[in-house]
C-alpha positions as CSV (number, residue, x, y, z in Angstrom):
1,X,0.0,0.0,0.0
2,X,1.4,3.1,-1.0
3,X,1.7,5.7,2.0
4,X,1.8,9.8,1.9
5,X,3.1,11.5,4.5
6,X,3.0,15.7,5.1
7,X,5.9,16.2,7.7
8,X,6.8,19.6,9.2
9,X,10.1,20.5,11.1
10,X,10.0,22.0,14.9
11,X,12.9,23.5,17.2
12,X,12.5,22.4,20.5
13,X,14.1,23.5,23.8
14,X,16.4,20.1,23.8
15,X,17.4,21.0,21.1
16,X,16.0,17.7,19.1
17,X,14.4,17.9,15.5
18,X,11.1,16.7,15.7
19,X,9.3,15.1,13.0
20,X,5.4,15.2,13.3
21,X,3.4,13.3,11.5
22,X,0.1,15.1,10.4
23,X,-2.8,13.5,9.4
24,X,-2.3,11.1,6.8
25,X,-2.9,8.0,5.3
26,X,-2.2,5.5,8.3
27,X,-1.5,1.9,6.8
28,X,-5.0,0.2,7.5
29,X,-3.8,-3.4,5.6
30,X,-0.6,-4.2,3.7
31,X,1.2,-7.0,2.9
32,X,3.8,-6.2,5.4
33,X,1.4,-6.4,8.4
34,X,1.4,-9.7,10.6
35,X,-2.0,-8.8,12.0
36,X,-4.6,-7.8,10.1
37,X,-7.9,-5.9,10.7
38,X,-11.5,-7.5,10.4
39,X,-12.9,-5.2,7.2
40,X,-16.3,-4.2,6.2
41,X,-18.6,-1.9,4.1
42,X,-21.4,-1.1,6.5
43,X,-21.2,-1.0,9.8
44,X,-19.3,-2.9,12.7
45,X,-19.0,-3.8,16.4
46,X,-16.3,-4.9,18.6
47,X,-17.1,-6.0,21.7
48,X,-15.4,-8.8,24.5
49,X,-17.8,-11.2,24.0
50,X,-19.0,-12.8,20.7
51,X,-22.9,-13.2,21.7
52,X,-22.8,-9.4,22.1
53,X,-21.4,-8.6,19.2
54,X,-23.3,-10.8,17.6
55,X,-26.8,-9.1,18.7
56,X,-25.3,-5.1,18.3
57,X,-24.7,-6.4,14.6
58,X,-27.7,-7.9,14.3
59,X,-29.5,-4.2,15.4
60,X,-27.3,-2.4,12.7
61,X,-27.8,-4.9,9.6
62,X,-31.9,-4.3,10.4
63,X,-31.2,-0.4,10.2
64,X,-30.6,0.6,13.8
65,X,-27.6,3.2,14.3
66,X,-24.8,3.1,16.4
67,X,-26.6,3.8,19.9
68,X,-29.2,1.0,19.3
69,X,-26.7,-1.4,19.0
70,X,-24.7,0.1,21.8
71,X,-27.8,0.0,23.8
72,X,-28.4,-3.8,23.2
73,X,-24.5,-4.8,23.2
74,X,-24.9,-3.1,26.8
75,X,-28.2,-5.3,28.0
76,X,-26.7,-8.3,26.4
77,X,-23.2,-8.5,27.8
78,X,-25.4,-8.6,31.7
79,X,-25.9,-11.8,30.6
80,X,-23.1,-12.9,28.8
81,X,-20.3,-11.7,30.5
82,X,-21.7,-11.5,33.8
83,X,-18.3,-10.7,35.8
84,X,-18.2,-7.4,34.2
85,X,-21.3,-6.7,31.6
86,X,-24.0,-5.7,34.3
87,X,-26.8,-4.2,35.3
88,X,-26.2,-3.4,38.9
89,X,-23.1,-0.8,38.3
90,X,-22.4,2.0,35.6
91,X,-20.1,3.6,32.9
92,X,-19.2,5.9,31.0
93,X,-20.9,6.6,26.7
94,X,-19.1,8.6,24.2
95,X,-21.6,9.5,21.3
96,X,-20.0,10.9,18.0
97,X,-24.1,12.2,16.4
98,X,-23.4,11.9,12.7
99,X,-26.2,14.0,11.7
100,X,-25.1,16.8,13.9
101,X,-21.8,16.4,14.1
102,X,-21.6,16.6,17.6
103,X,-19.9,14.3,20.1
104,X,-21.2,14.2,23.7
105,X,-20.3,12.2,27.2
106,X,-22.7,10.7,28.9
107,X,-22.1,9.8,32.3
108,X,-23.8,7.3,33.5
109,X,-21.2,6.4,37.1
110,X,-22.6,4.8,40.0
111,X,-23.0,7.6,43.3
112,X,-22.3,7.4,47.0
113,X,-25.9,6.9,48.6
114,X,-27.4,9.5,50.8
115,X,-26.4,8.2,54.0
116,X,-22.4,7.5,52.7
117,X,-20.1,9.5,55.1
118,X,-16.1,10.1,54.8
119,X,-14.8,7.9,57.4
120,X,-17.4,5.0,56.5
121,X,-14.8,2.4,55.8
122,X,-12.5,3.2,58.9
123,X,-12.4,0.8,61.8
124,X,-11.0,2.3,65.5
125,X,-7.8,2.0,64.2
126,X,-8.0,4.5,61.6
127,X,-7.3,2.0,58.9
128,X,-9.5,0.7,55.9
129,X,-11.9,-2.2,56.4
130,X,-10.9,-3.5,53.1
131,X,-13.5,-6.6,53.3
132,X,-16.3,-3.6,54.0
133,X,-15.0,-1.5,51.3
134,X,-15.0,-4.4,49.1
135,X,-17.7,-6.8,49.7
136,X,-20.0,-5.6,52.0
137,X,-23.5,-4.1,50.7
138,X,-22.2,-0.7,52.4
139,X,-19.9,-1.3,49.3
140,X,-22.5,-0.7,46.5
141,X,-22.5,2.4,44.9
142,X,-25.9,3.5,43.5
143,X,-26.3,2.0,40.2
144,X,-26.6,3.8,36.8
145,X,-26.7,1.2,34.0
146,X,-30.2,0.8,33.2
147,X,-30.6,4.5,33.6
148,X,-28.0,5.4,31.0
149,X,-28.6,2.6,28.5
150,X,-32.0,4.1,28.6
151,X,-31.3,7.5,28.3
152,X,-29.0,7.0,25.4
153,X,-31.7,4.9,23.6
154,X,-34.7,7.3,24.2
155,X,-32.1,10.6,23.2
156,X,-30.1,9.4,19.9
157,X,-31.6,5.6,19.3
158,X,-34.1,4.6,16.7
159,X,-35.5,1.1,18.0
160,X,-37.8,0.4,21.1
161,X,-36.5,-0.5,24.5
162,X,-37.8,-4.2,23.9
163,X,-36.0,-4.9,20.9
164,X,-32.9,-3.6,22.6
165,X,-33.5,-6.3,25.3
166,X,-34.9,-9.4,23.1
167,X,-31.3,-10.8,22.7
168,X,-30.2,-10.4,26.3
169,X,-33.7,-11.6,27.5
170,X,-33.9,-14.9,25.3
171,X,-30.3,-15.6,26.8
172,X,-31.0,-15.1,30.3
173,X,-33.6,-17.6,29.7
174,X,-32.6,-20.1,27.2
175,X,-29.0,-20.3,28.5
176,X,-25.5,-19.6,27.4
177,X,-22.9,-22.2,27.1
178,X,-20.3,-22.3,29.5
179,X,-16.9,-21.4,27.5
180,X,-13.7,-21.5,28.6
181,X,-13.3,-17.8,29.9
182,X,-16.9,-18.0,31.7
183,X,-15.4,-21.5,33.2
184,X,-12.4,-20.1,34.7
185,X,-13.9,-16.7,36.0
186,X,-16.2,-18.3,38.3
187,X,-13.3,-20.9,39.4
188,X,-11.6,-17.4,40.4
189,X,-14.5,-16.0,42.3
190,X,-16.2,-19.0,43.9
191,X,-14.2,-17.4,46.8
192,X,-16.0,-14.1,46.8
193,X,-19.3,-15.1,45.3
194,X,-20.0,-17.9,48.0
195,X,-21.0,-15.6,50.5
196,X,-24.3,-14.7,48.6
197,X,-26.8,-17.6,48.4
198,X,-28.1,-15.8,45.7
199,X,-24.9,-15.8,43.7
200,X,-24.5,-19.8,44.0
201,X,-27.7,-20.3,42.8
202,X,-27.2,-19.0,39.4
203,X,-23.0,-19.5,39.2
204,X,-22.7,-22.7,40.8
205,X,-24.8,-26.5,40.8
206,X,-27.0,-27.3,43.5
207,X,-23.8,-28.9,45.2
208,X,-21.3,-26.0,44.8
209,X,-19.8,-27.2,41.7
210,X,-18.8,-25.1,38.9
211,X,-21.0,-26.0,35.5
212,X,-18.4,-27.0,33.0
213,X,-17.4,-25.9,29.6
214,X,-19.8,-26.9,26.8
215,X,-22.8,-26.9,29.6
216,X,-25.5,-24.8,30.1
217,X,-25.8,-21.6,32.3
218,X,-29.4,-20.2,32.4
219,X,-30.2,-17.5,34.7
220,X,-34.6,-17.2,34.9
221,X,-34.7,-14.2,37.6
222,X,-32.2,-12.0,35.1
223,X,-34.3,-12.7,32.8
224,X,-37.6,-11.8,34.4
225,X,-35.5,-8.6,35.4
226,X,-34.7,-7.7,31.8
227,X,-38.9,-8.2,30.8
228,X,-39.7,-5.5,33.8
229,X,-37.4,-3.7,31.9
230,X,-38.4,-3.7,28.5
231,X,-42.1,-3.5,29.5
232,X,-41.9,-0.9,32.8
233,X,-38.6,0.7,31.0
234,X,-36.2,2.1,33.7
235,X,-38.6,2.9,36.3
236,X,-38.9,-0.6,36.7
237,X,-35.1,-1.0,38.1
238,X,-35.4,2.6,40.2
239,X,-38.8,2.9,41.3
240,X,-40.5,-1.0,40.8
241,X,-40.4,-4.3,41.4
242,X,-36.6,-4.2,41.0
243,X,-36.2,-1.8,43.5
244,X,-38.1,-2.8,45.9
245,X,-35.8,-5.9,46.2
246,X,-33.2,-3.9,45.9
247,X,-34.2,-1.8,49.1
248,X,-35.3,-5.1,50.9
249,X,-31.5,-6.7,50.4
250,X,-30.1,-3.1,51.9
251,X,-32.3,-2.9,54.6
252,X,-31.3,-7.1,55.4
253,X,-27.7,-6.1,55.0
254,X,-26.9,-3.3,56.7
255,X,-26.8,-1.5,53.3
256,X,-27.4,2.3,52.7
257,X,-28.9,2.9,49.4
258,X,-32.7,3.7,50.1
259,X,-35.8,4.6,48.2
260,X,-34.5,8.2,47.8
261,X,-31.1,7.1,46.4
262,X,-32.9,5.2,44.0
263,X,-35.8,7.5,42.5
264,X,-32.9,10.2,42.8
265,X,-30.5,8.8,40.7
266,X,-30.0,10.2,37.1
267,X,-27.2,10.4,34.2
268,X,-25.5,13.2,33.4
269,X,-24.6,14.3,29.3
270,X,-21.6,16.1,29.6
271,X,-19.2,18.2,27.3
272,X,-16.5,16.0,26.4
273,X,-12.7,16.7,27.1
274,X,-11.0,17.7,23.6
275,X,-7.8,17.4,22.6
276,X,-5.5,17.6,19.4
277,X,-2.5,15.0,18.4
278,X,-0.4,15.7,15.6
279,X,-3.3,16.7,13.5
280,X,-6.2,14.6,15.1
281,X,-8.6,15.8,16.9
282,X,-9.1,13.5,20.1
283,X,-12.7,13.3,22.4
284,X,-12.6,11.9,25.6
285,X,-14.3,11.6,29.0
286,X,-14.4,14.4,31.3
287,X,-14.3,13.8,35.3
288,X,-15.4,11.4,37.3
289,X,-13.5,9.9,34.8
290,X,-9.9,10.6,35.1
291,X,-9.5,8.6,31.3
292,X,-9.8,11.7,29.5
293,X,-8.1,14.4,31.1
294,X,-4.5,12.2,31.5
295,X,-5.2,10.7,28.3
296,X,-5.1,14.2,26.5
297,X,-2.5,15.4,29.1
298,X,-0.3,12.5,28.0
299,X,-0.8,13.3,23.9
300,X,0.2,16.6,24.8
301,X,3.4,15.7,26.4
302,X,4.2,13.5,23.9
303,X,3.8,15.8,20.7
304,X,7.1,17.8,21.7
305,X,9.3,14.6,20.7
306,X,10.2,12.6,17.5
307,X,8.3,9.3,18.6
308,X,7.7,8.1,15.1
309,X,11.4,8.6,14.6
310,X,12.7,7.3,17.9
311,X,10.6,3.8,17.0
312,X,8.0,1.5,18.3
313,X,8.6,0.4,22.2
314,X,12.3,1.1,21.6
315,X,13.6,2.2,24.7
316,X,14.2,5.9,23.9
317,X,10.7,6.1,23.1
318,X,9.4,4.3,26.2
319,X,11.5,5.9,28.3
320,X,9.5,9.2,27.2
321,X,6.3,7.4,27.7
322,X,7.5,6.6,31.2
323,X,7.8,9.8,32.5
324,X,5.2,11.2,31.0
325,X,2.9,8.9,32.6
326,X,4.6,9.7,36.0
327,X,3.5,13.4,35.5
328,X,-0.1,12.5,34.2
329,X,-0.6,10.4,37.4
330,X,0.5,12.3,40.0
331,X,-1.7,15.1,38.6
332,X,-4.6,12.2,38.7
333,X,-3.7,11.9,42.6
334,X,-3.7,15.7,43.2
335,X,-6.5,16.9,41.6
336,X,-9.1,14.5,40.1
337,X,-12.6,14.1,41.7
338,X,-15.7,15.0,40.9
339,X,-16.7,18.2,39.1
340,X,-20.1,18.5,40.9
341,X,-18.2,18.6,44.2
342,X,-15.0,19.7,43.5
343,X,-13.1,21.9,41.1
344,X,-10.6,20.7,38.9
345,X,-8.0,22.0,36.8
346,X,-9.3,20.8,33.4
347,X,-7.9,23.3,30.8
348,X,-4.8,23.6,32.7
349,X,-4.2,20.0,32.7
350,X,-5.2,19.3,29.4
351,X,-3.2,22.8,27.7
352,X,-0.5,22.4,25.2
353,X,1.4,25.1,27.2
354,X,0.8,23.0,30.9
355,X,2.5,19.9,28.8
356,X,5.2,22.1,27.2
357,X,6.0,22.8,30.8
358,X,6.4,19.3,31.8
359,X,8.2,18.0,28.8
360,X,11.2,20.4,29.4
361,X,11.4,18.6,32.8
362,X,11.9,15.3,31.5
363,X,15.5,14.2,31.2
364,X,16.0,12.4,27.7
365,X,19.0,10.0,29.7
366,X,17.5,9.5,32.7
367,X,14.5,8.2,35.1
368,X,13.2,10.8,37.2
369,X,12.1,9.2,40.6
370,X,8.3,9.0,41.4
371,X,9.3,10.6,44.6
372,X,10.4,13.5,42.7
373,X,7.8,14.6,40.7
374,X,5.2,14.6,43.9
375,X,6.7,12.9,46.9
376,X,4.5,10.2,48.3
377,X,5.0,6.6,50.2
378,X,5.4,3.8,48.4
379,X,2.8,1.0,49.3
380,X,2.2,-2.4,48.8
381,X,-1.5,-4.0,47.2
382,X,-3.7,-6.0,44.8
383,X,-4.9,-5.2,41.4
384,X,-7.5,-6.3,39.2
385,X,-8.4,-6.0,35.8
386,X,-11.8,-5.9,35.1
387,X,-14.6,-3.8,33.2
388,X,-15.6,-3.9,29.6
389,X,-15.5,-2.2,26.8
390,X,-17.3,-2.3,23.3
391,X,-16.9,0.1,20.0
392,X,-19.3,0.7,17.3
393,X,-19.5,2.4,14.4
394,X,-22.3,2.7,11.7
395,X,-23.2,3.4,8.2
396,X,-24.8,7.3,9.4
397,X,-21.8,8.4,10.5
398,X,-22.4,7.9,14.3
399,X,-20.1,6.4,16.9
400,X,-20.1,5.1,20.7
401,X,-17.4,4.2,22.8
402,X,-18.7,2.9,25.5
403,X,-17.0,1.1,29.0
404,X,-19.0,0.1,32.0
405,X,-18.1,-2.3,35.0
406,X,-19.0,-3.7,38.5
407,X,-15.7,-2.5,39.7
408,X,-14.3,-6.1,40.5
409,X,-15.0,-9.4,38.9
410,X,-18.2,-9.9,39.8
411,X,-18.1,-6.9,41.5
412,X,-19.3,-7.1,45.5
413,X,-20.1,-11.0,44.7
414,X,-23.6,-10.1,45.8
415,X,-26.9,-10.8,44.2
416,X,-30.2,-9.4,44.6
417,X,-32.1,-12.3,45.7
418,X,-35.0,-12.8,43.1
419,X,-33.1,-10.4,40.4
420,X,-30.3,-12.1,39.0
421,X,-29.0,-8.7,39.5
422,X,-25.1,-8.6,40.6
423,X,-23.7,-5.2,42.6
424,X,-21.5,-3.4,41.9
425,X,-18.3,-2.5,44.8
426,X,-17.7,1.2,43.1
427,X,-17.5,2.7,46.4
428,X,-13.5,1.3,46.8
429,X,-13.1,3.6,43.7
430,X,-13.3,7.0,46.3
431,X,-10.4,7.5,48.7
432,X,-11.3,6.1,51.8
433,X,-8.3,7.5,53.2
434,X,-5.7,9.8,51.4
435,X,-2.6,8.0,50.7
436,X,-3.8,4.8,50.9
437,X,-4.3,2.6,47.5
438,X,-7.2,0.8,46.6
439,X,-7.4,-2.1,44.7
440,X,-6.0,-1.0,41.3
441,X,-2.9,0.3,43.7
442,X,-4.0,3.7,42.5
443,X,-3.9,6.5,45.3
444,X,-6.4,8.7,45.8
445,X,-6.2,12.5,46.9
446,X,-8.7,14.3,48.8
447,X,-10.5,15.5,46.1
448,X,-11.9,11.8,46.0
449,X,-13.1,11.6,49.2
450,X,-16.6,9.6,49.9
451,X,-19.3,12.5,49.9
452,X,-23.5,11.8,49.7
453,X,-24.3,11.3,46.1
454,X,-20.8,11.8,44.7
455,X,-19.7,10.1,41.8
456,X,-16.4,8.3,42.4
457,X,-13.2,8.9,40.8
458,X,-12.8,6.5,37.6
459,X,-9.8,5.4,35.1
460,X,-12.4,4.8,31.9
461,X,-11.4,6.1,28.7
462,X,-13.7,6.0,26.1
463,X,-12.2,7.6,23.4
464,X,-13.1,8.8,20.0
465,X,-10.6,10.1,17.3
466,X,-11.4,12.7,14.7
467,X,-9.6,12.9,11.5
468,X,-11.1,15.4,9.1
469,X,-14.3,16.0,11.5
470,X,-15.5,12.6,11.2
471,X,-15.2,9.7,13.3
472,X,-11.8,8.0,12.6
473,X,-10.9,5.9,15.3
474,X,-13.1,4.4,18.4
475,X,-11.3,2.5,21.3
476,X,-11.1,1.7,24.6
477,X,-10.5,-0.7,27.4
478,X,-10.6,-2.4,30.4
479,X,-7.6,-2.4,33.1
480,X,-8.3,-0.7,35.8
481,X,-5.7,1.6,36.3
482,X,-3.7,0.7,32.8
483,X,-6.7,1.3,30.8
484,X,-5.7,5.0,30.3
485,X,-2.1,4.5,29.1
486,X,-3.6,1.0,26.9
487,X,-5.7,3.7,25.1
488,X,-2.4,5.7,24.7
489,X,-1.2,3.3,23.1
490,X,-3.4,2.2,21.0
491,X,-3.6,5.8,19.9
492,X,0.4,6.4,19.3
493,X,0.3,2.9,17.6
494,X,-1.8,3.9,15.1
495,X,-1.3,7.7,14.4
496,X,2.8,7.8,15.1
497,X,3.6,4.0,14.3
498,X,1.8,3.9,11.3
499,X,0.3,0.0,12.6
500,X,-3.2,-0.9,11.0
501,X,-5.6,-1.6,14.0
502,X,-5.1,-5.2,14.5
503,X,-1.1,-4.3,15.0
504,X,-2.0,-1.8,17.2
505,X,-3.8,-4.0,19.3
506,X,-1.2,-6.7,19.2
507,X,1.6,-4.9,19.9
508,X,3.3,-5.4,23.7
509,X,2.4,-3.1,26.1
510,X,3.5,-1.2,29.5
511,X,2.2,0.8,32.2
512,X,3.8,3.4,34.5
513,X,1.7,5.4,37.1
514,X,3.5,7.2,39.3
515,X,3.3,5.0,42.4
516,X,4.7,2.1,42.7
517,X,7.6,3.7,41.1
518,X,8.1,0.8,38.1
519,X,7.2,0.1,34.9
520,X,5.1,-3.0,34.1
521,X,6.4,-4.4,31.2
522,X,3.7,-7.3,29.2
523,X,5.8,-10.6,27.9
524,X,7.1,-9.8,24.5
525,X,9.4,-6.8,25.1
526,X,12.9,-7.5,23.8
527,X,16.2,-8.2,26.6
528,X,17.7,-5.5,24.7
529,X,15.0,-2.8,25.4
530,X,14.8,-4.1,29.3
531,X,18.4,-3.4,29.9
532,X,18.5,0.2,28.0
533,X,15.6,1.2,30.2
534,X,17.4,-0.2,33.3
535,X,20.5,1.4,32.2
536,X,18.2,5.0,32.5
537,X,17.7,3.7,36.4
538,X,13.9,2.3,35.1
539,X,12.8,-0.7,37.9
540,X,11.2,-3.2,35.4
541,X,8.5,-5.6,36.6
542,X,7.0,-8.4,34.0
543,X,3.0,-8.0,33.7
544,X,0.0,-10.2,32.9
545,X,-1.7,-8.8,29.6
546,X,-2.9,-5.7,29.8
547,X,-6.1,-4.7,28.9
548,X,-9.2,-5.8,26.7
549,X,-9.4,-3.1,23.3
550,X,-12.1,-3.2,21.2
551,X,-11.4,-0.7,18.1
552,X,-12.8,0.2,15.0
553,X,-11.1,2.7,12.2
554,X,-12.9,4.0,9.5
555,X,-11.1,5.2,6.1
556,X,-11.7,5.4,2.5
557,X,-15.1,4.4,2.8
558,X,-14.8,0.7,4.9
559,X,-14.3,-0.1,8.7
560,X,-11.7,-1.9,9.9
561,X,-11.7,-3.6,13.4
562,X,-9.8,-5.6,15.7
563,X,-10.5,-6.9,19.2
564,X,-7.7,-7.5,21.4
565,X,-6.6,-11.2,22.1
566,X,-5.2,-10.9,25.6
567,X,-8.6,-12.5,26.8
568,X,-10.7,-15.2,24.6
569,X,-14.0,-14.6,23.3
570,X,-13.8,-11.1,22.6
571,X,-15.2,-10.7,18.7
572,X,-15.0,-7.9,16.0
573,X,-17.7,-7.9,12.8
574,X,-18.9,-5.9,10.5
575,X,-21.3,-6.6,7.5
């Protein structure tokens, strides 16, 4: 495939010619490529679950846009991928409006409930109950889900709220068959989910046992959920028969979330952050998501040196990555929260001149200590992985990037009884206590703190790229704390590394952020690259796989998608 590239010259203060690569023709599918995209005419979907993708095609071959299949994709994945796909928790929508051309945020995040209080998770001590924080029903955020699914649909959908449920519904019902991801997920959590009754009744056999692969998993009460639903529409989660079970497994539990909490709760469309990277225009989400804001930050940063030049995950290059990702976190920890509480330093934090600042800080030979940049205590902790994420993009010119999650596998492990519902454990996403880490090892600043109806702080990065004012590239992730700087790289992959998507997504990844001081390095990176970076005083760690990305790029008139194969089952299709 032939390639044209416009390149301009800059002067920077180190005295380094940079090259930047404009907007151009990024290689989509050559003959040079070991990975190549899934490609199609019409529409497609990308999702981590092949059922899912299945029914959001389905919705876009009968007609339906972007948001209808988004919409379903959403409904259906509480079924099929039940340790992250949910009802019971919340998320974050990007919606790129082809017909307007307008691209809007839609925050649908869990909240703290009424009666939540600062110091809620602090025994005598002063110290974090981290079983309370994590799977007690005082760990439940309000849910916001089947309220933002339903806003999207009724706002920029086309089809009813009942065909947006049929495939999810006649799941729940008939069954899915247990695969091999679904088999060892619930080997994982048979530990955390065994405290609700509820939960081993629909998980497990009658005597405790897992269902094995090829089997079938049916779950009749999610299913009589998902009908309320379709028929009763939202109300029927916040004000029915939903939520009256919901309040009646509080009120057992020594939960908080009430009546009020419930009736009270609503999304929130928001004004998307935007920012520009060597030509393309990038939306993102604004706080309580952190994704954006850093994610920009980080672009920023980056645009004052030669990347494409220095080379793909060659050490100069990650070395720059590094420390920008040391900055962009530590900015996370002092500043990010809230917006309806708190104010934060958006336009700063996301200006070219704020990252021009930090780049002249970073020294090209050598790693700047975490301890430097803001000092705070190193710390030891767990981390998980979870969350989904799904991309589509159709035919009219519309978009959604959309990643939602129960916080942990499975979230809380708890089950309304009668629901099939799982909850969520959101509320370990606030700072329970500054300067201690929660369970993606992220700290959290005061800013964060646990506050009645507060949206917690969140790493989701649901991320839309804009080439030429239409939709270009949609990604995103899961990864807890690495899904920001996965959907960095995704983004530098394909714009300064001229990969098509499915090389994008292939290529070996790391993760830096800030605390502990370290980069996380996945299997794959060469011995070479490891020793330059720990000749630059870097502490390398080897990672599990990072991340779940579901993308989609459109150019010259076809899609062309790739979902990530660091964890089975996730499918890309278009028609």
């Amino acid at each position: 495939m032939k390639k044209t590239t416009q390149i301009f010259t800059i002067i920077f203060c180190f005295n380094l010619t940079i090259t930047e690569v404009k907007s151009q023709d990024v290689p989509i599918y050559d003959s040079q490529a070991i990975f190549h995209p899934v490609i199609s005419k019409n529409g497609m979907v990308s999702s981590q679950e092949d059922l899912a993708t299945q029914a959001g095609l389905e919705v876009l071959k009968e007609g339906g846009n972007a948001i209808d299949a988004a919409v379903t994709i959403g409904f259906t994945l509480a079924v099929t991928l039940p340790r992250a796909g949910n009802l019971g928790g919340g998320g974050f929508m990007l919606i790129h409006l082809g017909n307007q051309q307008k691209t809007i945020a839609l925050d649908y995040r869990e909240k703290a409930p009424l009666a939540a209080t600062s110091d809620m998770f602090l025994d005598e001590n002063g110290q974090v109950n981290q079983q309370k924080i994590r799977f007690s029903h005082q760990a439940v955020g309000v849910p916001g889900t089947v309220a933002g699914l339903a806003m999207a649909l009724e706002k920029y959908g086309t089809i009813s709220l009942e065909r947006a449920l049929k495939p999810g519904i006649e799941l729940a019902e008939n069954g899915i068959i247990v695969d091999e991801d679904l088999y060892n997920s619930l080997l994982f959590a048979k530990k955390q989910l065994q405290k609700s009754s509820s939960s081993m009744a629909i998980f497990y056999k009658a005597d405790g046992s897992p269902y094995e692969m090829g089997e079938v998993l049916q779950q009749k009460d999610l299913a009589n959920s998902l009908k309320l639903i379709a028929k009763q529409g939202k109300n029927a989660f916040y004000q029915g028969e939903i939520a009256d079970k919901i309040i009646a497994d509080m009120e057992a539990n020594n939960g908080l979330i009430t009546e009020e909490d419930l009736k009270k709760y609503k999304p929130i469309i928001r004004e998307p952050i935007e920012g520009n990277y060597r030509g393309y225009k990038i939306y993102s989400m604004p706080p309580p998501s952190s994704g954006g804001v850093h994610l920009v930050q980080m672009l920023n940063i980056l645009e004052n040196f030669p990347i494409q030049s220095l080379g793909h995950n060659s050490s100069s290059t990650l070395h720059l990555m590094v420390e920008t990702m040391k900055y962009a976190y530590a900015d996370r920890f002092k500043f990010m929260g809230d917006t309806d509480f708190i104010e934060v330093p958006i336009f700063r934090s996301i200006s070219k001149n704020y990252a021009n600042q930090i780049a002249k800080k970073i020294n090209l030979n050598q790693a700047t200590p975490s301890q430097n940049i803001m000092p705070q205590p190193a710390f030891e902790g767990n981390e998980s992985i979870q969350t989904t994420h799904y991309s589509i993009m159709d035919s009219y010119g519309n978009a959604v990037s959309n990643t939602y999650t129960l916080n942990f596998s499975y979230g809380s492990g708890l089950t309304v009884p009668g629901t099939g519902i799982l909850l969520n454990n959101e509320m370990d996403d606030f700072t329970a206590q500054p300067g201690v880490p929660n369970s993606y090892q992220l700290l959290g600043g005061e800013n964060n703190n646990i506050a009645p109806e507060k949206r917690m702080l969140s790493s989701m990065t649901p991320t839309i790229v804009m080439k030429e004012g239409k939709p270009w590239l949609v990604t995103g992730s899961p990864g807890g704390s690495r899904i920001i700087t996965t959907t960095l790289q995704i983004i530098m992959n394909v714009i300064d590394h001229q990969m098509n998507i499915a090389e994008a997504t292939n290529a070996t990844r790391i993760h830096h952020q800030w605390f502990p001081d370290k980069i996380l390095v996945e299997r794959g990176l060469s011995v070479d690259t490891i020793k330059l970076l720990e000749a630059k005083r870097h502490i390398i760690e080897n990672s599990f796989a990072m991340g779940s990305t579901q993308s989609i790029i459109y150019e010259k008139g076809q899609f062309y998608g790739a979902s990530d194969p660091r964890r089975t089952g996730a499918l890309t299709l278009g028609y």
